[in-house]
Rosetta silent file (secondary structure, phi, psi, omega in degrees, C-alpha in Angstrom):
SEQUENCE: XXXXXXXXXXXXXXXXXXXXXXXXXXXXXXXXXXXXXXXXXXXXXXXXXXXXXXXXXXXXXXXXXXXXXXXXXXXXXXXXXXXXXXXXXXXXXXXXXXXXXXXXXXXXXXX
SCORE:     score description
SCORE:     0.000 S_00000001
   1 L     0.000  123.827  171.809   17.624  -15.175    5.009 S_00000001
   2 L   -88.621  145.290  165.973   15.215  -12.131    4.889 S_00000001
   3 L  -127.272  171.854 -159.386   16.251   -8.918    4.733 S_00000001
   4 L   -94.373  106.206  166.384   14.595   -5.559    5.725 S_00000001
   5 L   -93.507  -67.271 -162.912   14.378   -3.269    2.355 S_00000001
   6 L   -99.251   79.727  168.206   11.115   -1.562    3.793 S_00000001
   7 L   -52.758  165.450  143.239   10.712    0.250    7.248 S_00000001
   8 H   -65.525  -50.200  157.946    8.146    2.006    8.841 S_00000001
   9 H   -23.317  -63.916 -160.209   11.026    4.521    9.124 S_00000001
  10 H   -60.434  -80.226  162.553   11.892    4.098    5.770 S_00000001
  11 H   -27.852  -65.782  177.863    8.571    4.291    4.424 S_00000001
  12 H   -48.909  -53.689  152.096    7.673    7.587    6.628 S_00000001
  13 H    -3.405  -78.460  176.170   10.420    8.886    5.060 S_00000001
  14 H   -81.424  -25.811  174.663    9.636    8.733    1.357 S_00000001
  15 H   -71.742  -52.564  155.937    5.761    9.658    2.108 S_00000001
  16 H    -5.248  -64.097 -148.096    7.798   13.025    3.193 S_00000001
  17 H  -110.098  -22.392 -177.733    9.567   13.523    0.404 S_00000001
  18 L  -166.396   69.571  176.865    7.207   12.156   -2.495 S_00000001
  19 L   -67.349  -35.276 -150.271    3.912   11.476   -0.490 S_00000001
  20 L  -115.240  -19.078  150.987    1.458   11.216   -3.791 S_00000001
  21 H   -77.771  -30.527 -158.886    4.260    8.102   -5.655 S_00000001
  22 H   -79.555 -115.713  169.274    4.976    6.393   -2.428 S_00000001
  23 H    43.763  -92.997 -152.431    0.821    6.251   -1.693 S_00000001
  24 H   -51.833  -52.862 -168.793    0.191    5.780   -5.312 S_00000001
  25 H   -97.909   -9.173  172.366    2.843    2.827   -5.995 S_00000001
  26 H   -69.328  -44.676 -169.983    2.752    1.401   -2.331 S_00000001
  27 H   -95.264   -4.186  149.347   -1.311    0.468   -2.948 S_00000001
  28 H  -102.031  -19.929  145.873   -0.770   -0.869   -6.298 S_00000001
  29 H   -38.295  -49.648  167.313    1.723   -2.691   -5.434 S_00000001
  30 H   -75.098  -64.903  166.530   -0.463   -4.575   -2.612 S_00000001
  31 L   -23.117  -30.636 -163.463   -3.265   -3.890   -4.971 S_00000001
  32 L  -124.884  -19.807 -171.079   -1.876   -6.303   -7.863 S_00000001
  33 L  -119.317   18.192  174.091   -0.023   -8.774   -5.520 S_00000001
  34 L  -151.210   -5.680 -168.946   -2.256   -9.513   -2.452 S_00000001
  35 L   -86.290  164.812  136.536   -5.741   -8.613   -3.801 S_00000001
  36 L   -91.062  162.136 -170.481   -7.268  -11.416   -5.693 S_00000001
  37 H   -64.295  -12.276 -178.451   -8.886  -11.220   -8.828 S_00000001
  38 H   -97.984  -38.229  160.412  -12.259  -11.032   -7.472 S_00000001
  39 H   -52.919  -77.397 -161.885  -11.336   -8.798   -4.330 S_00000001
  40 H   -45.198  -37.168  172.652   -9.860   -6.604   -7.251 S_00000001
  41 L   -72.957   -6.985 -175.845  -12.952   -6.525   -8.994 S_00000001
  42 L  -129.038   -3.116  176.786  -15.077   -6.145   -6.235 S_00000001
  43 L    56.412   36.676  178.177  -12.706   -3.506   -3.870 S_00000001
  44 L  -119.893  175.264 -170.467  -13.487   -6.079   -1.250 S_00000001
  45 L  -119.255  109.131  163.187  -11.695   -8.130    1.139 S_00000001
  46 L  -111.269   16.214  164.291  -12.626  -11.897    1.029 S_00000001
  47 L  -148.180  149.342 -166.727  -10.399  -14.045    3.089 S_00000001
  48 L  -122.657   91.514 -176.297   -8.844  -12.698    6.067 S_00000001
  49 L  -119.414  -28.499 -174.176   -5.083  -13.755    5.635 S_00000001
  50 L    85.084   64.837  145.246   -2.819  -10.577    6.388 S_00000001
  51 L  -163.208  139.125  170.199   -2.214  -10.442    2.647 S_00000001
  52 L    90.914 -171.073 -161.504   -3.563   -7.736    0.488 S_00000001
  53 L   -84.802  133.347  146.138   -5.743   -4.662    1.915 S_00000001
  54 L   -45.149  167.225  171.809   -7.541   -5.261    5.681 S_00000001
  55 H   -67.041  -27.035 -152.148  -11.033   -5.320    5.431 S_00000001
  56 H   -81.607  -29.688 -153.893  -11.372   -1.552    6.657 S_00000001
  57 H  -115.502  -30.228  170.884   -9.157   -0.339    4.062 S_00000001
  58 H     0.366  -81.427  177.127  -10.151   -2.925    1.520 S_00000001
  59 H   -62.711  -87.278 -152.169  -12.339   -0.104   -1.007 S_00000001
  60 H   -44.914  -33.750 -175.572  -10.788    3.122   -0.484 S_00000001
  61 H   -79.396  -48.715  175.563   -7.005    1.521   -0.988 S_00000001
  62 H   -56.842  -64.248 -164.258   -8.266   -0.665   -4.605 S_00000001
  63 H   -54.891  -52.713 -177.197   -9.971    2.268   -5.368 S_00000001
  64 H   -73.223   -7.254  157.793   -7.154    4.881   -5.016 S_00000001
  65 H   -46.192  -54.782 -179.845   -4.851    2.068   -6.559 S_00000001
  66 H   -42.940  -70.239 -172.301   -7.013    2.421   -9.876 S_00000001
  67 H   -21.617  -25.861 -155.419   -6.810    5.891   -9.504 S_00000001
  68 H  -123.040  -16.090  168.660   -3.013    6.281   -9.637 S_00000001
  69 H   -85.041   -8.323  173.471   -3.030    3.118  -12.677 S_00000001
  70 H   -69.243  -67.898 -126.032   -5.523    5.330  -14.412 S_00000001
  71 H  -110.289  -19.890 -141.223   -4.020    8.787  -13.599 S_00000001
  72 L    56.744   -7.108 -179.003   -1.049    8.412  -12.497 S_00000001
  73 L  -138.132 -172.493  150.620   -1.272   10.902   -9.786 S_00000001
  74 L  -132.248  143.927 -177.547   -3.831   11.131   -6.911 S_00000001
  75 L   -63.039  151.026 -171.599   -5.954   13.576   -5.734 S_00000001
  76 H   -62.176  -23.257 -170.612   -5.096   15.069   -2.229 S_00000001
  77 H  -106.483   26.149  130.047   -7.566   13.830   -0.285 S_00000001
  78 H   -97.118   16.279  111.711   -6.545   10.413   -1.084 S_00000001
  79 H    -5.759 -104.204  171.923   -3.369   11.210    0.339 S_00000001
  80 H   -36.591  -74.325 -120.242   -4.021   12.919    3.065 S_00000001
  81 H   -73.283  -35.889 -157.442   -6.150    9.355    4.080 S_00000001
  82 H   -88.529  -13.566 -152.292   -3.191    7.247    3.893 S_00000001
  83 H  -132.661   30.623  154.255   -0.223    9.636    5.152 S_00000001
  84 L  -107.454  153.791 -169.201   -2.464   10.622    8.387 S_00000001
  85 E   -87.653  129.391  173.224   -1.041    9.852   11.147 S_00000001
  86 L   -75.267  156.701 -169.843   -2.099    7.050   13.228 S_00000001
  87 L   -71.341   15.717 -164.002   -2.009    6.407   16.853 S_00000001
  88 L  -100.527  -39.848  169.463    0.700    4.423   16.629 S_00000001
  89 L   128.021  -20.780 -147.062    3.215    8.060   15.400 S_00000001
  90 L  -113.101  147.851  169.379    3.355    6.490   11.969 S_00000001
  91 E   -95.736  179.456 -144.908    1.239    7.109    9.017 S_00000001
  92 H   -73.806    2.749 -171.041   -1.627    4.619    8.025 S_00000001
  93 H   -88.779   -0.567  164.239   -0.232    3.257    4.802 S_00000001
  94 H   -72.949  -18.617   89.754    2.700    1.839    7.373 S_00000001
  95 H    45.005  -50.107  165.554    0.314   -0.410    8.402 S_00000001
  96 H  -116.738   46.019 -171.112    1.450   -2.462    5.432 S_00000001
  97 L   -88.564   -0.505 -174.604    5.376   -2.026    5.598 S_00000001
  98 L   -94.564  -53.603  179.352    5.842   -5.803    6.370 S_00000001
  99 H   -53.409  -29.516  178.669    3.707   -6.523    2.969 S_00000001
 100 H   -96.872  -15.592  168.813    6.022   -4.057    0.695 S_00000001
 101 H   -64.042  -37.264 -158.356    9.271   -5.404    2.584 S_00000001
 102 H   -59.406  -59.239  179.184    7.991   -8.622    1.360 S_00000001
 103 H   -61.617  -75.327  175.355    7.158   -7.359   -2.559 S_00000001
 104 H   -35.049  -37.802  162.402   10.678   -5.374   -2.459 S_00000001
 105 H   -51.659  -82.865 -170.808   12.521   -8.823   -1.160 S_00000001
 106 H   -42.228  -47.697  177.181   10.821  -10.297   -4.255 S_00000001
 107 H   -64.201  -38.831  167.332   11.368   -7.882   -6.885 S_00000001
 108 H   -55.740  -37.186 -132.920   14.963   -7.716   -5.593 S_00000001
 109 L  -133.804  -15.874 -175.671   15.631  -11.660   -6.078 S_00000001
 110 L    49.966   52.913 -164.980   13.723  -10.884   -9.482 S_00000001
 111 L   -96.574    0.000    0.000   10.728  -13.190   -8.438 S_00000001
């Protein structure tokens, strides 16, 4: 049975309250567990599965992954890119809240 660890709600939420970790640990998360090694290496998108970064988002989200496995922090205006709001009311790094319920299910079950 799945359960729901990770809203959009949820998610909106924590980018509130700690917008530059949520960002930062949401796209390395996706970043280490949906990329492939050659997508990672290349900040591309090669198979079109709904796992790992869209194509559109593909570079800037690998890149600002390194960035925050480098730095630990991120600079604002990768932020701002992922925590603007989309037409949808939510901001764009919800976009992948089905993919981090999924990694939070796993890490929970200690998979």
């Amino acid at each position: 049975m799945s359960t729901t660890l990770v809203t959009r709600d949820s998610l909106q939420a924590l980018l509130e309250r700690k917008p530059v970790e949520t960002v930062g640990r949401a796209l390395v998360a996706i970043f280490k567990t949906g990329q492939t090694d050659a997508e990672r290496l290349s900040n591309t998108t090669a198979i079109d599965n709904g796992i790992g970064f869209s194509g559109a988002d593909a570079r800037s989200a690998s890149i600002t992954a390194k960035y925050f496995i480098k730095h630990g922090t991120l600079q604002d205006w990768q932020v701002e890119q992922w925590t603007k709001v989309a037409k949808n009311g939510y901001p764009r790094l919800c976009k992948y809240v089905k993919q981090l319920n999924d990694i939070a299910e796993r890490k929970q079950k200690g998979i």
